[in-house]
Phi, psi and omega in degrees: 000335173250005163349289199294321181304304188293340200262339175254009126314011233216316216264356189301141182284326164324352202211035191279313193295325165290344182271324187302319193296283181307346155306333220259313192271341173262028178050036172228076221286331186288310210272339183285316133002282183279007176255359178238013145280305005149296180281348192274312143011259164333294166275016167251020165270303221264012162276318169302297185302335167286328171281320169335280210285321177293328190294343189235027137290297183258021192241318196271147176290157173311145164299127167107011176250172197202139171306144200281133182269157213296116190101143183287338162287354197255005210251303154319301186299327213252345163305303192308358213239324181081021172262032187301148171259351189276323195252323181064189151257016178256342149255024170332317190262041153272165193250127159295082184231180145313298189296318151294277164029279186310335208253316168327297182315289177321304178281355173294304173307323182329307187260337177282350163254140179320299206287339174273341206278336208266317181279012191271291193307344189265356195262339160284299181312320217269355158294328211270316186307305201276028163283323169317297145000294170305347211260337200290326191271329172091029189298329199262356148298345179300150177294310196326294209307355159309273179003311183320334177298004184255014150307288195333313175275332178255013152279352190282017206257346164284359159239355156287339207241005192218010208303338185283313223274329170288343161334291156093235163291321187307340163316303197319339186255004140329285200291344182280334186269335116130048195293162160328054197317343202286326205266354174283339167298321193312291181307335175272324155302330174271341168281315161301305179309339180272329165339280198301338191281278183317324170295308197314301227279317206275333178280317178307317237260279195298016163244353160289327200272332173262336188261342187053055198236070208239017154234021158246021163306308172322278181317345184254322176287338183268328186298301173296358189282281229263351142307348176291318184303286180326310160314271202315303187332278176331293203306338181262351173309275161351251178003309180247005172278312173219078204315176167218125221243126181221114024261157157259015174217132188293007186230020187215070202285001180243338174301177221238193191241350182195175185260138199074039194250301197312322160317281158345296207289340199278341176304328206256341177256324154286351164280265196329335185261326177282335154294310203267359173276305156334266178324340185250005158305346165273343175281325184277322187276000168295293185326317208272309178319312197269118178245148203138149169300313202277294197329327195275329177284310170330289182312316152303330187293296192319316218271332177327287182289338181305291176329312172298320169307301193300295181328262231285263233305324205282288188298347175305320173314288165299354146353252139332302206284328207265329183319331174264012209220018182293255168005300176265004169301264169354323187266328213273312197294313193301017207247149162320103189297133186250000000 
């Protein structure tokens, strides 16, 4: 059934070592030969281009900011103007706040730091890996397999479930400032949430085009929506019960703040996730009961504001909880590069 799809998947350069391999079983050793020159080739480009590009990411300014100009009138004009170099014009309709900041800060960061870009691209692949699963089976003719886009949210929980912790040492200037916990939670939660939305709509949409499921896009999109709510809630619960500071070393982008603090976090993402599995059992069996698409969007609508109530009840909590415990959140944050 994907024949045709895998043969223009094939020319992908990335997926050159897989073609050599199926050359290799059809007894055509010249051709596997050139695809796996072909590849070494390839991934000494894309080692270069990765030392370029990290180097002039973090040492260089964005492209399209500008120095701030001289005067409070001149200045007035370059808001009004949408040339903010932090909000621009594509966050414009951000609240010149805290919250806006953070939240501006955050989505800036998504692509521009290694460590969110590596969970952005894997929290998009990893619904197509587990399709695989289906296919032994004829699972990608089902309309269900849309659904499958709410991987997407529960793949988010490492960077959900940690918001302080990417953070690090860098807190400290939160605290110096004497900022706002409710908005820094808010800002760091409405920036993954919008993420996860635009991931959501590209996941639904490319598991509609392979399952011919496209009339349950809606409802499945609206269903991983209001799944968010609930995630971001924990997460900042999480976050600040038990932050993990990442990285605490300059030679490891994937370490922990301590040994078995990887453990902890992994611990913390699957508690985080069996909660939001819990919470989301009266909508699935509603969901599963109505049958039809548009009845299943009703039931998502419904399932929308529950979500947003739980986001607020959940962070009012984490609130709470962190207000007497900053100073030692902050020593948490706070370690040494080893």
């Amino acid at each position: 059934d994907v024949r045709s799809f895998a043969d223009v998947a094939a020319t992908v350069p990335l997926l050159w070592p897989t073609r050599a391999m199926t050359s290799i079983g059809e007894d055509r050793p010249g051709s596997a030969l050139i695809m796996l020159i072909g590849s070494l080739v390839v991934l000494v480009a894309l080692l270069l281009w990765w030392q370029l590009s990290l180097d002039r990411v973090l040492t260089t300014a964005e492209p399209g900011s500008k120095k701030p100009s001289r005067g409070p009138a001149s200045a007035d004009r370059d808001r009004a103007a949408g040339a903010d170099p932090l909000f621009g014009r594509v966050l414009g309709w951000l609240p010149r706040s805290a919250f806006g900041a953070v939240t501006a800060r955050e989505l800036r960061l998504t692509w521009r730091d290694p460590r969110r870009r590596i969970n952005l691209i894997s929290s998009i692949l990893l619904p197509f890996i587990l399709v695989g699963g289906f296919l032994t089976n004829g699972g990608l003719d089902h309309p269900g397999t849309v659904y499958l886009c709410a991987a997407v949210v529960l793949l988010a929980g490492g960077k959900a479930f940690n918001q302080l912790g990417i953070d690090g040492r860098a807190w400290s200037v939160h605290e110096a400032a004497g900022s706002d916990l409710r908005g820094d939670l808010d800002g760091k939660a409405l920036a993954v949430g919008l993420v996860q939305v635009l991931e959501i709509v590209i996941v639904a949409v490319a598991l509609a085009a392979l399952s011919g499921g496209w009339g349950e896009v809606v409802p499945a999109s609206l269903f991983a929506l209001a799944l968010s709510g609930p995630q971001l809630g924990i997460g900042n619960w999480c976050s600040v019960a038990a932050p993990i500071p990442v990285p605490p070393t300059t030679t490891n982008a994937w370490g922990t703040g301590s040994p078995g603090a990887g453990c902890l976090s992994g611990l913390l993402a699957m508690g985080g996730m069996a909660a939001m599995a819990v919470l989301a059992v009266p909508f699935v069996i509603a969901a599963v009961l109505v049958p039809g698409p548009v009845p299943r969007i009703g039931v998502a609508v419904i399932a929308l504001p529950c979500a947003m109530a739980l986001y607020r009840l959940l962070t009012r909590w984490a609130v709470a909880y962190a207000a007497s415990k900053r100073p030692e959140i902050l020593a948490k944050l706070t370690v040494r590069s080893a």
